[in-house]
C-alpha positions in Angstrom: -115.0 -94.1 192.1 -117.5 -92.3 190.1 -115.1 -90.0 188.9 -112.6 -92.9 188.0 -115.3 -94.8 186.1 -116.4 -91.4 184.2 -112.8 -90.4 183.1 -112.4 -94.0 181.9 -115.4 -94.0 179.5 -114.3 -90.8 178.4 -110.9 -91.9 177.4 -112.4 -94.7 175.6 -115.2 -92.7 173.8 -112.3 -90.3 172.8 -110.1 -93.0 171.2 -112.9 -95.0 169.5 -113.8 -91.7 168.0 -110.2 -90.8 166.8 -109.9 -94.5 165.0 -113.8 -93.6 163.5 -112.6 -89.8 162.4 -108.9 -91.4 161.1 -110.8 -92.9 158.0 -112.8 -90.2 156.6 -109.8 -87.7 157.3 -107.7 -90.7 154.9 -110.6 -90.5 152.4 -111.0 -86.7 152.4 -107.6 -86.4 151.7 -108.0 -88.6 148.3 -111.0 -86.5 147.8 -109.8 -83.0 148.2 -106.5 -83.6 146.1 -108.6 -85.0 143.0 -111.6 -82.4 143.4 -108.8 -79.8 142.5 -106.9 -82.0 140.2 -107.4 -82.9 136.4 -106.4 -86.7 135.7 -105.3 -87.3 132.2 -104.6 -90.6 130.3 -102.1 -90.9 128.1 -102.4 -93.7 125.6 -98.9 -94.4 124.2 -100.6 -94.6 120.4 -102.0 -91.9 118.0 -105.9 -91.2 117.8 -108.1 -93.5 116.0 -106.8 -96.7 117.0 -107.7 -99.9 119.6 -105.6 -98.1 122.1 -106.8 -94.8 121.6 -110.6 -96.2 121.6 -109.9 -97.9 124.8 -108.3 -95.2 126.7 -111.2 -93.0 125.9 -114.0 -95.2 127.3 -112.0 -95.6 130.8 -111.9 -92.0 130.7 -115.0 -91.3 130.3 -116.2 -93.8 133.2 -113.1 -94.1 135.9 -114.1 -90.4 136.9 -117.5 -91.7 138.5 -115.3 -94.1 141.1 -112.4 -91.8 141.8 -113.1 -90.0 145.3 -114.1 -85.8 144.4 -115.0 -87.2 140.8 -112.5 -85.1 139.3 -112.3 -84.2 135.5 -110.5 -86.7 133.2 -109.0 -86.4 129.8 -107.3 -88.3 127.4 -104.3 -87.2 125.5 -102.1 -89.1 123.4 -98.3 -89.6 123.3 -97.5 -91.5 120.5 -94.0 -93.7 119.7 -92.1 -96.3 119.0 -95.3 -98.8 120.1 -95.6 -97.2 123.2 -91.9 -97.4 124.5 -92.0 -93.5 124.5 -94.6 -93.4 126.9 -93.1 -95.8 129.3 -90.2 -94.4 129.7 -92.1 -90.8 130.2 -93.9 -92.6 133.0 -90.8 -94.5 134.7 -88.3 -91.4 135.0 -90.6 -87.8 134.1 -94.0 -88.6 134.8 -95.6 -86.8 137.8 -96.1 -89.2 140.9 -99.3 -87.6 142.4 -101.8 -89.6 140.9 -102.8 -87.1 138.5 -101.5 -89.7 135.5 -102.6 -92.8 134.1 -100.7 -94.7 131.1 -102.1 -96.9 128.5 -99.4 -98.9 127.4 -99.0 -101.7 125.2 -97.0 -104.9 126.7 -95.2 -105.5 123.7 -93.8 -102.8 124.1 -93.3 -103.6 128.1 -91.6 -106.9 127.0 -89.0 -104.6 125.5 -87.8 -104.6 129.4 -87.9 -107.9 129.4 -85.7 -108.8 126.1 -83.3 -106.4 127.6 -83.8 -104.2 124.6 -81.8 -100.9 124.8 -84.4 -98.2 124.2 -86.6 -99.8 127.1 -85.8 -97.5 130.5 -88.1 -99.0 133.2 -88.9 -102.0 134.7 -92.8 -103.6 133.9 -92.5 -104.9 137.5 -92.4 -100.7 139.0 -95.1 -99.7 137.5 -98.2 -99.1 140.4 -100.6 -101.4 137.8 -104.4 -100.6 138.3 -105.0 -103.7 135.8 -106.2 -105.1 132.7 -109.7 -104.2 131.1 -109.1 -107.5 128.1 -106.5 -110.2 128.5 -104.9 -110.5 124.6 -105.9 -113.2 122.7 -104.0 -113.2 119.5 -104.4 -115.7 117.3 -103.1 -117.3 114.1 -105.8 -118.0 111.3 -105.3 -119.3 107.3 -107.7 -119.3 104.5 -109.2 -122.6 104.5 -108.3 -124.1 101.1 -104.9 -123.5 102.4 -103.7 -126.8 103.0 -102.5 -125.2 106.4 -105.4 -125.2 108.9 -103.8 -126.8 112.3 -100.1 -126.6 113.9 -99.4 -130.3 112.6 -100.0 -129.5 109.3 -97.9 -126.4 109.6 -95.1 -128.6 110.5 -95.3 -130.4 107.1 -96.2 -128.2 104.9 -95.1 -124.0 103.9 -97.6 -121.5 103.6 -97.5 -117.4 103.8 -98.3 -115.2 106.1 -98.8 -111.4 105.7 -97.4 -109.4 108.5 -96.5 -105.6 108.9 -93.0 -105.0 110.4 -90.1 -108.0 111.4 -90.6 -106.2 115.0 -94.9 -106.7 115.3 -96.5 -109.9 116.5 -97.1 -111.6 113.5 -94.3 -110.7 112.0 -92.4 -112.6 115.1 -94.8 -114.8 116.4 -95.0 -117.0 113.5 -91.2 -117.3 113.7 -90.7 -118.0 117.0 -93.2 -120.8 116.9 -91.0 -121.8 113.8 -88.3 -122.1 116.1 -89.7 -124.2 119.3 -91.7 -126.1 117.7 -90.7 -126.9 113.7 -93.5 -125.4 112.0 -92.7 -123.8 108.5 -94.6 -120.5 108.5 -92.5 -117.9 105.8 -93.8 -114.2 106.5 -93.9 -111.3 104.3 -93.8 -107.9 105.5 -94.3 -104.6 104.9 -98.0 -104.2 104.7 -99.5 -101.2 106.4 -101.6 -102.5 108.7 -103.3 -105.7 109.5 -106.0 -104.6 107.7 -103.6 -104.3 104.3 -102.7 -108.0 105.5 -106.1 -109.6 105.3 -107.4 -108.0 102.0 -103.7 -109.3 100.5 -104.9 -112.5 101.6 -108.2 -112.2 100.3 -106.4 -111.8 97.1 -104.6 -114.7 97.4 -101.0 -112.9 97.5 -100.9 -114.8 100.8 -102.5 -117.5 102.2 -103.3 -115.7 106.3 -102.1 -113.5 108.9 -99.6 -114.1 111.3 -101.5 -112.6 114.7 -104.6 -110.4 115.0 -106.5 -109.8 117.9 -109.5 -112.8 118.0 -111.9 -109.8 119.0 -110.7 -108.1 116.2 -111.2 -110.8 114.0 -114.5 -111.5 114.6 -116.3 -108.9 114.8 -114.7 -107.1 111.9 -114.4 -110.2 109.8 -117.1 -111.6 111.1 -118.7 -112.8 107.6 -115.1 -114.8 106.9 -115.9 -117.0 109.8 -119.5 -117.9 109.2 -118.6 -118.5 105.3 -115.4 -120.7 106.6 -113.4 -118.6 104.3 -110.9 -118.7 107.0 -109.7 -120.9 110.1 -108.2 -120.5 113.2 -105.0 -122.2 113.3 -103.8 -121.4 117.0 -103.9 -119.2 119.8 -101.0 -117.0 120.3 -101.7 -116.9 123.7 -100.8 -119.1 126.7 -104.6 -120.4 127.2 -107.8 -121.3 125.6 -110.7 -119.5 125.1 -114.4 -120.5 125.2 -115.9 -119.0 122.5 -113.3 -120.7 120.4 -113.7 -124.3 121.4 -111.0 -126.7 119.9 -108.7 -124.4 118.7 -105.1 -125.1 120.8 -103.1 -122.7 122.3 -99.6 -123.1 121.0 -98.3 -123.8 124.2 -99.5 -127.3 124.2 -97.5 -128.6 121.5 -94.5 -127.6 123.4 -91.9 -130.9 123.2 -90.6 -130.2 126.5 -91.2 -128.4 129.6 -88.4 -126.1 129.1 -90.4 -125.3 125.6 -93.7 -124.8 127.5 -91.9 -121.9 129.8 -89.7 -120.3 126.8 -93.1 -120.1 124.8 -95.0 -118.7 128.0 -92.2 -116.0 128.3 -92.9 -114.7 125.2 -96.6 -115.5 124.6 -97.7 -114.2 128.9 -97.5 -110.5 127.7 -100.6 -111.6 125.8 -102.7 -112.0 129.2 -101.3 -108.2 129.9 -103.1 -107.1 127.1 -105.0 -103.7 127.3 -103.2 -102.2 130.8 -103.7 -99.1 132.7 -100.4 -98.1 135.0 -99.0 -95.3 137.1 -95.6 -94.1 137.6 -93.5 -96.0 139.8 -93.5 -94.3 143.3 -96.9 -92.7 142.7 -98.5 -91.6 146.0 -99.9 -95.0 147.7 -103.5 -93.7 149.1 -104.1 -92.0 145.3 -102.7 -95.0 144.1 -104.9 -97.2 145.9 -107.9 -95.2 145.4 -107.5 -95.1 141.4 -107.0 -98.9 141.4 -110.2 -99.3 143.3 -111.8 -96.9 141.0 -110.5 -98.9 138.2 -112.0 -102.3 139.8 -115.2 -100.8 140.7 -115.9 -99.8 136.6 -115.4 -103.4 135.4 -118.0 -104.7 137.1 -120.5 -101.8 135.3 -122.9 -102.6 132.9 -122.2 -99.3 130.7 -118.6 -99.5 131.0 -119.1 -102.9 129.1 -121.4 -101.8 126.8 -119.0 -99.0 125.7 -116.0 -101.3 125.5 -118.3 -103.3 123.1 -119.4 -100.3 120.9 -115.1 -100.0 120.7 -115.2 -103.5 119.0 -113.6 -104.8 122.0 -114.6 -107.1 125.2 -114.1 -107.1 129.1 -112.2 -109.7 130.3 -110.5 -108.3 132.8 -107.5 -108.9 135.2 -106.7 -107.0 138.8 -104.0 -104.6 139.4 -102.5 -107.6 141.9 -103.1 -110.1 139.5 -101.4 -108.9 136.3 -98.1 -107.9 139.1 -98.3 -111.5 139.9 -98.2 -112.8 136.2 -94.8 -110.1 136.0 -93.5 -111.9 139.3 -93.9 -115.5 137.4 -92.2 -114.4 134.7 -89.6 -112.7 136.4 -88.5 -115.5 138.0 -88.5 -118.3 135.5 -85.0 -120.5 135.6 -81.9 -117.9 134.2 -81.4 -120.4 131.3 -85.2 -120.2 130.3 -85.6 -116.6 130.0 -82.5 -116.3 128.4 -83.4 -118.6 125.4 -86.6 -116.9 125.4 -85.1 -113.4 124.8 -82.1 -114.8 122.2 -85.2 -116.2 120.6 -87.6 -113.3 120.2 -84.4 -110.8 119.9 -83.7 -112.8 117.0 -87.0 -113.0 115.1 -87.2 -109.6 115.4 -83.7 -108.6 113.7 -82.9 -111.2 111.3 -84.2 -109.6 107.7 -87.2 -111.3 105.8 -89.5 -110.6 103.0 -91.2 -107.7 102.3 -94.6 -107.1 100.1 -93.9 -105.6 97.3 -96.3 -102.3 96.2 -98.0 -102.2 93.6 -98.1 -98.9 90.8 -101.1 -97.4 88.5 -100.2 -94.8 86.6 -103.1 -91.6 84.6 -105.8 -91.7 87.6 -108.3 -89.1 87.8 -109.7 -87.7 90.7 -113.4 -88.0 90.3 -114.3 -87.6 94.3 -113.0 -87.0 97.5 -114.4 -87.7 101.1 -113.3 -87.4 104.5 -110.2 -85.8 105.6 -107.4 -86.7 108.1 -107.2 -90.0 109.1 -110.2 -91.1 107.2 -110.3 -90.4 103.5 -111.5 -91.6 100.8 -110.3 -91.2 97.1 -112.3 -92.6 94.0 -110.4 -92.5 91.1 -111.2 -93.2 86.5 -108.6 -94.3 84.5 -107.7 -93.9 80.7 -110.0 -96.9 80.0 -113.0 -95.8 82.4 -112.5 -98.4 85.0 -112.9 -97.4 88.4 -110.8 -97.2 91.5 -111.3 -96.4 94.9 -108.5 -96.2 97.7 -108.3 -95.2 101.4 -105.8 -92.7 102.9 -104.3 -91.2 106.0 -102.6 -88.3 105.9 -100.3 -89.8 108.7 -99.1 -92.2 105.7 -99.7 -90.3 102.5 -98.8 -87.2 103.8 -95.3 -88.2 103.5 -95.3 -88.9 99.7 -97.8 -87.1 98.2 -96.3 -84.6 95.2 -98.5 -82.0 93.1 -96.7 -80.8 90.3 -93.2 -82.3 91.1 -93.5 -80.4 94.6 -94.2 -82.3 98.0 -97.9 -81.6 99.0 -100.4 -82.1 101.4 -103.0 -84.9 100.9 -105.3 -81.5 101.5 -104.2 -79.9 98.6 -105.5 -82.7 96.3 -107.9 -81.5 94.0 -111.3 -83.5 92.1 -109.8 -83.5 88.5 -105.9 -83.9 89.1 -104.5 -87.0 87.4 -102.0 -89.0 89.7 -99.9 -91.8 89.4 -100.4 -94.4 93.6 -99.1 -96.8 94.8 -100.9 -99.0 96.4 -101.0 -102.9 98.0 -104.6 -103.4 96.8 -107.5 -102.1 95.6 -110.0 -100.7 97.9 -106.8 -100.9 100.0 -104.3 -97.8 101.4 -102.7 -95.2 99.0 -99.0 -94.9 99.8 -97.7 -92.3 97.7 -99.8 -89.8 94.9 -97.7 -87.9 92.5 -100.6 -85.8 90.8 -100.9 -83.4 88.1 -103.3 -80.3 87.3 
């Protein structure tokens, strides 16, 4: 009996400490692979931007939470808005957790619209979630005459946009379209940046979408001064720190209005994700969203964020594949009006800013290189001007002596003739002299 009773503990104290020994051999695992391994993550968007600035704060912090703290870097991979990248990640991308994306969900909504450079599905993607829902919003100049949705249904102003395919080049049109507002949009301006000094000018009277984080702190002296005004929130809710200004959704007529506008405006909640392949190997996968979770919650990962001129407000991995799930399974006849309506606004041709053109500027001084540079110039009359550039931009039209250049290769002294939006603004093209 003693025997019986011995064997029997032993069996037990044998099984009990296989299950205990199962989960630190599942751990170890995770832990072994990424002490070996290098993560990278690619952000779908040249350096220097939101994006990029993002992607480069999560890399530097994830690596603390991820079991075997392996080494991370960030890389870019540019295109097309980040479709290049997602469609790297759905069909070439390696599946061993070694990858993480930074996409941007306009560019997921491609997918969506059934647009036919989009190949992958938003709903495949292993998403470890959101470090910022989007919170785009609409804003005027104040002696406008346009500073709320009702008044944009009776009366025209202009908005300053850069492409037919961006958010406020579409945004303003599709709420044109549900709800019988009369925004006109210009584009063509370089950035959104281009767009708010044109309206400073006057050449329009606001911007069709810019992030409200953005906004605020950049612009932060436009607010306080009431130089401008929030019209609407391009995003399907409200936000605290902007209290009575609407979301656009609630002027929707009808309910089938409501769910064409959440279709299109939803991908705003989605707005700063981090994904992996589709099929990407579930314990590393698990382990990386985990990771991800745990950073949110830290105080320096939040203060670095800020520093980026950006905020946490985050949303989980199984939350933001929830949000895809709603979407996904809206009534046929609702997310088919919502993709004839944003396919649409995006193709049908509109306005475009026009450049300006000065002719006999001398370079007096140069600064920075790259991305950042800037360029002060005297003309004939001693007046004088000063311009940003990117050689990204004005690489592609800069001439010295009838021969195409390198922004480099301009030289203190050399008279050019730019174009330009506005002063203090972007140089698009230099044909120089000397």
């Amino acid at each position: 009996m003693n025997s019986m009773k011995f064997l029997a503990a032993a069996m037990l104290s044998a099984a009990v400490g296989g299950a205990i020994a199962s989960a630190p051999a599942f751990a170890d695992d995770v832990s072994d692979f990424y002490k070996k391994k290098r993560v990278k993550v690619i952000v779908g968007f040249s350096p220097g931007g939101g994006y990029d600035r993002g992607g480069r704060v999560v890399g530097r912090h994830i690596s603390k939470y991820i079991p075997g703290t392996p080494r991370v870097i960030t890389q870019n991979m540019p295109g097309a808005g980040s479709l290049r990248l997602l469609n790297w990640l759905a069909i070439k991308a390696p599946k061993d957790g070694s990858v993480i994306g930074h996409a941007h969900p306009a560019a997921m909504r491609e997918a969506y619209i059934g647009a036919a450079g989009a190949r992958f599905d938003p709903r495949k993607f292993y998403w470890l979630g959101v470090y910022t829902r989007g919170s785009s919003v609409l804003f005027s100049r104040s002696d406008s005459g346009v500073t709320t949705l009702k008044q944009a249904m009776e009366k025209q102003i202009v908005l300053g946009a850069t492409s037919a395919r961006s958010g406020g080049g579409v945004y303003p049109r599709v709420i044109n379209q549900v709800l019988g507002t009369k925004f006109k949009v210009v584009v063509g301006y370089g950035s959104t940046g281009e767009s708010t000094m044109a309206m400073e000018r006057g050449e329009v009277q606001g911007v069709g979408a810019w992030a409200w984080t953005q906004l605020k702190k950049i612009r932060a002296q436009w607010l306080k001064d009431k130089f401008v005004k929030v019209v609407a929130l391009l995003s399907v809710r409200r936000r605290a720190d902007l209290p009575g200004v609407p979301s656009v959704l609630e002027f929707a007529k009808s309910d089938e209005d409501r769910k064409v506008m959440e279709a299109i405006f939803m991908w705003e909640e989605l707005s700063r994700p981090f994904i992996l392949a589709p099929g990407t190997h579930p314990a590393r996968a698990a382990a990386l969203r985990k990771a991800f979770s745990t950073m949110m919650t830290k105080a320096d990962f939040k203060a670095d964020i800020e520093k980026a001129s950006m905020e946490v407000d985050p949303i989980s991995g199984p939350d933001a594949e929830k949000l895809l799930a709603k979407l996904y399974a809206y009534p046929k006849a609702v997310g088919d009006r919502a993709r004839i309506i944003y396919s649409e606004m995006r193709s049908i041709k509109i306005s475009k800013a026009k450049k300006k053109k000065v002719k006999g500027l001398k370079i007096t001084k140069i600064k920075g290189k790259g991305r950042k540079m800037k360029f002060t110039f005297k003309d004939k009359s001693g007046t004088t001007w000063k311009f940003k550039a990117r050689e990204k931009k004005l690489g592609r039209k800069t001439k010295i002596n009838g021969k195409k250049s390198k922004v480099k290769n301009l030289k203190v002294g050399m008279v050019c003739t730019v174009s330009y939006y506005g002063k203090g603004g972007l140089a698009y093209s230099a044909n120089c002299k000397g």
